[in-house]
N, C-alpha and C positions, 0 to 999 in steps of 0.2 A: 473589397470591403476593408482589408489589411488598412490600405494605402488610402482611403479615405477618412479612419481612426486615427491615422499619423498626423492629416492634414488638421482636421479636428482638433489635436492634443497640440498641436502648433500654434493656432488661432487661441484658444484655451490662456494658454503659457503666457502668450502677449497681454491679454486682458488682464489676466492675471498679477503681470508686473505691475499695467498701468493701474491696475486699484489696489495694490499695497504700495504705491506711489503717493496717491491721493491720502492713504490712512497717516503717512507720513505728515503729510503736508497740514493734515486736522491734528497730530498731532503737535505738532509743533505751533500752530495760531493759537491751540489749547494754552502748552506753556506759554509762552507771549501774554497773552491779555490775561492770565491768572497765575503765573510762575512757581507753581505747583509741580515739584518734581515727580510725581506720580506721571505726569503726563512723559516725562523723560524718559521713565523706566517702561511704560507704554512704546513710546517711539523707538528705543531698542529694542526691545523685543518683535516689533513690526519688521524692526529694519533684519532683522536674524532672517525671520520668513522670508521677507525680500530677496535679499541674497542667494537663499537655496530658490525662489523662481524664479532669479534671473540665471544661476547654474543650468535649471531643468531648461530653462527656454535657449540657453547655449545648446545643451545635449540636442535641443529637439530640431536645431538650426544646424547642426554639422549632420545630424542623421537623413537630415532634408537637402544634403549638397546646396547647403545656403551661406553665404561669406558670413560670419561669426563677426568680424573687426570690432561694429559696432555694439556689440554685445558685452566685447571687454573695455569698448572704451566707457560704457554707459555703467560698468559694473565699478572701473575706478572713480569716474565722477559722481557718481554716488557715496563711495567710500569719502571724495571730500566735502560733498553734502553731509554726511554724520559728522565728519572734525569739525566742520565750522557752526553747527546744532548745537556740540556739543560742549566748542570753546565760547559760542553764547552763555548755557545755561551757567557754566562755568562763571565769566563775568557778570552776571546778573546775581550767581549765588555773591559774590563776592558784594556787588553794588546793593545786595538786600532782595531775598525774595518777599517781604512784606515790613511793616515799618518797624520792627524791633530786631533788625537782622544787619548785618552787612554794614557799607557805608550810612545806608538812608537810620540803620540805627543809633548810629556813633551820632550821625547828625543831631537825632531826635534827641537826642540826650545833653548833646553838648547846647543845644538850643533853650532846651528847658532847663538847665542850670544857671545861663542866661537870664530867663527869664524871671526866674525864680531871687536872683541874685536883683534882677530891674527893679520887680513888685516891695522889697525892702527900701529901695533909694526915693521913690515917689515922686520921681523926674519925667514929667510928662513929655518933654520933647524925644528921651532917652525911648520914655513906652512907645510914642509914637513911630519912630527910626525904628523898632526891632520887629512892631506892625508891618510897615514896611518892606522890611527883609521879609520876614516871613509871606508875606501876600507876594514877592516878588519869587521866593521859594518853590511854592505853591504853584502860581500860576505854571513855572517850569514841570514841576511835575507833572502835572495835568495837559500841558501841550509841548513839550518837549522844543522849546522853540528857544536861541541862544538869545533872543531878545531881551527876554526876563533874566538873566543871566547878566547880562550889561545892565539892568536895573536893579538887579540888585549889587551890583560892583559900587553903583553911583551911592544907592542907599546907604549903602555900607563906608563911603568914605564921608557920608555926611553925617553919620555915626558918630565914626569917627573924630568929625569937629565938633558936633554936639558934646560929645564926652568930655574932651580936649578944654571945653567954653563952661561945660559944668564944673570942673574942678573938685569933682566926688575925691571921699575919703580913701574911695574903692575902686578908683582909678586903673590899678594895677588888675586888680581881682575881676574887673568887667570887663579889659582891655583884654586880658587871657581868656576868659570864655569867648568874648567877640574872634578870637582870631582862631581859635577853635573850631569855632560854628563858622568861621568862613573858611576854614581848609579843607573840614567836611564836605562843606556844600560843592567845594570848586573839584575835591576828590570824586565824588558823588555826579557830578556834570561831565567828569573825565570819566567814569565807567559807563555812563550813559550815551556818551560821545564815540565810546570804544567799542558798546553795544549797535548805536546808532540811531541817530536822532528819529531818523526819515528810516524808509524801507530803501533808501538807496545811497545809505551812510554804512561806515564801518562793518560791522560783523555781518547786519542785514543785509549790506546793499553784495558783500562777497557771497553770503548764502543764495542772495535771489539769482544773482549770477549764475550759480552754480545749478540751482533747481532749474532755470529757465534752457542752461544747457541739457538738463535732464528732460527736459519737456522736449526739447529739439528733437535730442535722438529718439526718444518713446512714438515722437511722430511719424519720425523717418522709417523708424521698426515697426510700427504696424500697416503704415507705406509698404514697406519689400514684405511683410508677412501677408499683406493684401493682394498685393501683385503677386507673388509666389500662387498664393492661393486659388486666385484667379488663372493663372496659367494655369496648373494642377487639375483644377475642376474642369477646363477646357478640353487638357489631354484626357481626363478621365472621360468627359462626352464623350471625344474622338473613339475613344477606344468602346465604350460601350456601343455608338451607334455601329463601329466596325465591327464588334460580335453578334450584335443586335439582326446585320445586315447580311453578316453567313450564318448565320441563324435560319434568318428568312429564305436565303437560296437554297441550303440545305433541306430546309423542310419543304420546298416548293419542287426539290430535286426529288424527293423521300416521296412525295405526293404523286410525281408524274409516274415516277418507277410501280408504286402501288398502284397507279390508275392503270397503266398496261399491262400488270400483272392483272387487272379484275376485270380490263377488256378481253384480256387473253382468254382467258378462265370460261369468260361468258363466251366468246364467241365459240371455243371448244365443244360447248356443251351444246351451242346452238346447232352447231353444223353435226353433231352425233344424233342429236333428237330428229333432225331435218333429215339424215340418211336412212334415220330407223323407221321414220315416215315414210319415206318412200322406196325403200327396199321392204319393208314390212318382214326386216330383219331383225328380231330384238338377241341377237345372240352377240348383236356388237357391244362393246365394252366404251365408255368414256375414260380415255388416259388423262388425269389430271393428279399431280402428285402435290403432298404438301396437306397441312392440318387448320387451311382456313376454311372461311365458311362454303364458299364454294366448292372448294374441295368433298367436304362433306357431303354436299348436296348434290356433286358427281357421284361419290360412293354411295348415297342411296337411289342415286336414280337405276344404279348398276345393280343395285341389291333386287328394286323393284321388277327390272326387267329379268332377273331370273327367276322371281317369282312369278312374273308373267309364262315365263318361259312353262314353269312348272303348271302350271294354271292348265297353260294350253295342250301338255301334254295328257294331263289326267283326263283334260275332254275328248280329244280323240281318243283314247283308252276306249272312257266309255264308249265313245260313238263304234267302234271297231266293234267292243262287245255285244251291245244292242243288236247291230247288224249281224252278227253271227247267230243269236235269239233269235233274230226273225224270220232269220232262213231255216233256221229249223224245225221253229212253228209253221211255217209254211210247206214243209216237207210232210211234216206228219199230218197235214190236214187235207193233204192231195194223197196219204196213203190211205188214211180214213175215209178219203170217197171213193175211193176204186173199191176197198175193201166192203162198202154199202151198198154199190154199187154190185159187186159179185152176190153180197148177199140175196140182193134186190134177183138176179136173174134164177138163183138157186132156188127161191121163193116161187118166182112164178114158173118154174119149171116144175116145179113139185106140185103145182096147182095144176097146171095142164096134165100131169099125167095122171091126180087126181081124180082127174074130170074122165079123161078115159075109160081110166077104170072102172068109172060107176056106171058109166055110160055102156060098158059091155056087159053090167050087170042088167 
């Protein structure tokens, strides 16, 4: 049972890893689509757990004569999944985690000072060019695509000639925010770029890298914890049908022994009953030793028969005495008629000489 808890607490371990893997992984789409550092301090703190269940599933993999390798290699490539999580959040704090923050703030600021500086000059080509930019802005932000990025380059040098053709007062003063709000923007495109456009650009595309090799080995690990297992549970069959199996001889050996003991038993008893029958000797004893039921039922047959014994003694007793009774009631009833008999002669001899007598009178 030990060694089936082991197997257990191994299997456990692996799942284990693989779903504080995945909390990982929700946490990090989390930051991503809402750049909310709450979700960062979530993902450390997952990742803390992590680590002590990938320690425990080491322990549980050396105490199982299981190669470990993979274990430490899955524990470092993890360790570079959280650096490059983390030089993400890092560069996104920097690029703005919402629009009053970071570069996408400085933008936002240097844009509407711009704008604010357009709305005074009342230069409709001027509003329409900074329209421009910004729809071209825009549009990057929302699809992260270098396209609009080259449109807004071209915007921006048409600006340029726009301004150059206007000949404003404030030439200088709109030329400086313009180049402002376009070092932002290009600042801004460079953290985005160093974050990554695609999921297979810059920071994202080394992170997926890095997770996709973590996925590898979680595969290959719960591969050898399944194989391992399956072997394990195979030997444990083995081994339980093996005791299962002297189990069964043993008790089928246990069984024959007790059966010849309880044919012995009986046949003893039979062949003592069967001599007692026909000697019509009850003074024989049944030797059978031991305190089972047989046994028992020897020792009262043995008890019965001296009770018979005594039975049969007390009757001839009597019968001896009877017979001594009767002879001696019959003694005294043969003295009794001699002794009537005398009387009887005395009688009539005393009548005959009676008779004489009167007869001489």
């Amino acid at each position: 049972m030990g060694k089936i808890s082991e197997l257990e607490n191994l299997k456990y371990e692996v799942k284990s890893v693989e779903s504080s893997v995945q909390m990982l992984r929700r946490n990090e789409k989390d930051f991503l689509s809402r750049h909310d550092l709450k979700y960062h301090a979530e993902y450390n703190e997952n990742f803390e757990k992590l680590i002590k269940s990938v320690d425990r599933l080491h322990i549980e993999f050396e105490s199982n004569s299981v190669n470990a390798d993979k274990i430490e290699n899955l524990k470092n490539i993890l360790e570079d999944y959280s650096k490059n999580f983390t030089n993400i959040v890092l560069t996104q704090q920097k690029v703005g985690l919402g629009p009053k923050d970071g570069l996408y703030g400085s933008l936002r600021e240097s844009v509407h000072n711009l704008e604010d500086l357009l709305n005074k000059n009342q230069n409709y080509k001027l509003h329409t060019d900074i329209l421009m930019l910004r729809r071209a802005e825009k549009d990057f932000m929302l699809r992260s695509d270098l396209t609009y990025f080259e449109k807004f380059n071209k915007s921006l040098n048409v600006f340029l000639a726009d301004l150059k053709d206007a000949k404003s007062s404030e030439y200088n003063q709109v030329l400086a925010l313009l180049n402002a709000y376009s070092k932002d923007f290009h600042n801004l495109v460079g953290g985005y770029k160093e974050i990554g456009l695609t999921q297979k650009d810059g920071m994202l595309g080394e992170m997926r890298e890095t997770i996709h090799k973590v996925d590898e080995l979680l595969s290959e690990l719960s591969s050898s914890a399944d194989a391992f297992l399956d072997e394990k549970n195979r030997d444990i069959k083995k081994l339980m049908l093996v005791i299962f199996s002297v189990l069964l001889v043993t008790m089928i050996v246990f069984a024959l022994i007790v059966i010849k003991k309880i044919n012995s038993q009986i046949k003893t008893i039979s062949d003592s009953v069967n001599k007692i029958t026909k000697t019509k000797d009850i003074s024989s004893q049944i030797i059978i030793s031991g305190k089972d039921e047989l046994s028992m039922l020897a020792k009262n047959l043995n008890i019965m028969f001296v009770e018979l014994r005594g039975v049969i003694a007390d009757a001839k007793n009597s019968s001896i005495e009877n017979s001594s009774i009767s002879h001696e009631l019959s003694t005294t009833s043969m003295q009794v008629g001699r002794n009537v008999e005398e009387s009887v002669e005395i009688i009539n001899e005393t009548t005959k000489r009676t008779t004489l007598i009167t007869d001489e009178f």
